[in-house]
N, C-alpha and C positions, 0 to 999 in steps of 0.2 A: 464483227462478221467475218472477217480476215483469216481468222484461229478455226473455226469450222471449216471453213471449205482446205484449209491447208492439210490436217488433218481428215479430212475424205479422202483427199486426194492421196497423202500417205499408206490411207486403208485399203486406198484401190490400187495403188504399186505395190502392197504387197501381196493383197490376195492376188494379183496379177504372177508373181514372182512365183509363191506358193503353189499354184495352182497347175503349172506346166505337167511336171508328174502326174500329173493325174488324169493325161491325157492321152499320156506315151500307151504305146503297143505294150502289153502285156505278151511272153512268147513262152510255151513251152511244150512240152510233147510227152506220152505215154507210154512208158514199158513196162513190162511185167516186172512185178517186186518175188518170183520164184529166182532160187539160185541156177545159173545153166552152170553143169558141169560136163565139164571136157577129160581125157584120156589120156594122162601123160607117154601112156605103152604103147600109143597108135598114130603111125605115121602120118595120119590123116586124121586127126582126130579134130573137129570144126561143129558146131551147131549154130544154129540159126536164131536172131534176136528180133521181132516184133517192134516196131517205132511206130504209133499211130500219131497222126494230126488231129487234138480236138476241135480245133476250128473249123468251120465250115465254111466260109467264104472265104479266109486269105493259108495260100502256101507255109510250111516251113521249112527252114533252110539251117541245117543242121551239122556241127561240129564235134566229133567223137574223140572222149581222152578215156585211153585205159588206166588203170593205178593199180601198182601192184598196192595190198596192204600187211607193214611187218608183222609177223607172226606175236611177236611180244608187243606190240598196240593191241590188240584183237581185245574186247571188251574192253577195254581201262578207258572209255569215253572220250581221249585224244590221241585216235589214230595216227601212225605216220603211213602217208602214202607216196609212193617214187613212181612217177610215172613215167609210164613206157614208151619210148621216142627214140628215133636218132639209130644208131647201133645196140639198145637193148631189143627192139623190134627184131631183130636175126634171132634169137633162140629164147624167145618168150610167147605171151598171150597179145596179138593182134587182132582191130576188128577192122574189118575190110566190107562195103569202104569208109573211109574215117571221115566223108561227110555227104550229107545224103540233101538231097529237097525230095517233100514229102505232100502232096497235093491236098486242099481243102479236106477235112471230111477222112483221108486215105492213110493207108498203110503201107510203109516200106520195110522189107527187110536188109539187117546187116550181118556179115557173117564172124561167130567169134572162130577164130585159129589158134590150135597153140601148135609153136614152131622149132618146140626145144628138144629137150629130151626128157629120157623117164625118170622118173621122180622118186626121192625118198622121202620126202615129204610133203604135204596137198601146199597150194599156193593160190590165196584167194587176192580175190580183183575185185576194184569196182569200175564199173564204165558208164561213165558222165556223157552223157547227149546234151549238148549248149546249145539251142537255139541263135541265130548269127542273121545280121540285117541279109538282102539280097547282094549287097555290095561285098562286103564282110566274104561271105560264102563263096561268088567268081572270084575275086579278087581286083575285079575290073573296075576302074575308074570311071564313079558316073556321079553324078552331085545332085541331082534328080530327089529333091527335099521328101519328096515321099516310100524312096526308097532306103535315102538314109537317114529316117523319120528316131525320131530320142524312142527307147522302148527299154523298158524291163525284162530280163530273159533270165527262168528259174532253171535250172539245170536239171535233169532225170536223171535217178542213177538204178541202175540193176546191178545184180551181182554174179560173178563166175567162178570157182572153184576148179584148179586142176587137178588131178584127184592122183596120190599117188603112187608107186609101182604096187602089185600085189598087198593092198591095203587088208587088214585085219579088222571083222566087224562084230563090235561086242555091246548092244545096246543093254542095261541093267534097270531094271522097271521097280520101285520101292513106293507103293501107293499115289503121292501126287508127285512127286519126284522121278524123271527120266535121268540116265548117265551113260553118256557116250564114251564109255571104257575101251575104244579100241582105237585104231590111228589114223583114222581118213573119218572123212566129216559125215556128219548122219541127217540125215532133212526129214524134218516131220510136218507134213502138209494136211489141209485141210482139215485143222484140228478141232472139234467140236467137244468145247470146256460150259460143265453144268453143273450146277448147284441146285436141286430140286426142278423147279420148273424156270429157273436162272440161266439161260445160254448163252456163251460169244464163240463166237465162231472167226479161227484164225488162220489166214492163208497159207504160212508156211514160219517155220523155227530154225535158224540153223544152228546146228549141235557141234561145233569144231571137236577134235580129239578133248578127253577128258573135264568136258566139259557137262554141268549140270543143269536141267531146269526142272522149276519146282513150280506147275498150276496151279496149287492152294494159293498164289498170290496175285493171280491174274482174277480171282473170281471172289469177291467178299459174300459172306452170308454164312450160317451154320448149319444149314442143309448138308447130308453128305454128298464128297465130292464124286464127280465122272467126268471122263473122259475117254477120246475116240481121237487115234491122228492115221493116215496115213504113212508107214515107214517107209520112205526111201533112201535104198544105198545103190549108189552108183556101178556098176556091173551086177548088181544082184537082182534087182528091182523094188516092186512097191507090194507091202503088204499091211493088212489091217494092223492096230494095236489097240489095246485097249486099257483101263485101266486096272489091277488085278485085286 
């Protein structure tokens, strides 16, 4: 009888052990997955980012990192990103302010800046929102086990685009093939992709300089293809497109 209860008891320190996680605070927050583009030609050139709380009964307290990402990562599926801190903050893209608390349930905004100059070529971003305990966030010392409770915290990311000087816009349309043949980045928003009575519907593409996308593989079936996106180019604006 000795060997059973030893063994319960091992199975209960470990589901003990195990089980901690899974009790921790889960944290995260919500931003638009559209590109914000900003003006490198304009002295003031700043937009406004959306950070919502899906919780409804507890605060978040939130931590903002900009990343520039190199031009030659861009697709190849491992990016390199340098983030923006310290003295590149003086003539780059900063978001102010760089940490927010955000009420149950509510919405804060944060502002993107770019702080440099005009551009010969676009320079995209990403900007990470970390979630961060109460403690974390003031920086103030308090040991109050419920505020520096173990938690999980998934990071949000949106993206920014400096868009830049006197950009050149040459979209080429070749049935289910789009080509962004000019030199500043092209965004096609709410694109609605069909194959007979087959639809998905996609929030937004970004199209960097010389770069291609091809529908016929977003959508299976041999129905003939269609599509519909919204073009936007930044100083120009948004217009229909369709498939020809």
């Amino acid at each position: 009888m000795v060997y059973p209860n030893y063994f319960s008891r091992l199975l209960l320190a470990f589901s003990i052990f195990f089980s901690v996680p899974s009790i921790a605070n889960v944290m995260q927050v919500s931003v638009p997955n559209k590109v914000t583009t900003l003006d490198s030609n304009s002295k003031d050139s700043s937009s406004l980012i959306q950070v919502s709380n899906p919780d409804k009964e507890n605060p978040r307290f939130v931590k903002v990192g900009v990343y520039y990402i190199s031009p030659e990562s861009i697709g190849t599926g491992n990016e390199k990103l340098i983030e923006i801190k310290g003295k590149l903050k003086k003539d780059d893209l900063i978001v102010l302010p760089d940490k927010i608390a955000i009420p149950p349930g509510g919405r804060t905004n944060v502002r993107a800046i770019y702080t440099g100059k005009a551009l010969d070529a676009d320079r995209n971003y990403k900007i990470r929102f970390y979630p961060v305990t109460e403690v974390e966030y003031t920086g103030a010392e308090n040991k109050d086990e419920k505020k520096a409770a173990l938690f999980f915290s998934i990071s949000s990311t949106t993206f920014a685009t400096v868009v830049k000087s006197n950009p050149t816009y040459q979209l080429d349309i070749d049935g289910s093939k789009v080509t962004n043949s000019g030199d500043s980045i092209t965004l096609l928003q709410s694109c609605n992709i069909c194959r007979g009575n087959d639809c998905k519907v996609f929030t937004e593409f970004r199209l960097p300089p010389k770069r291609q996308l091809d529908f016929s593989s977003m959508i299976n079936g041999e129905s003939k293809l269609s599509w519909q996106c919204d073009l936007v180019e930044p100083r120009v604006g948004k217009k229909v497109i369709t498939s020809q």
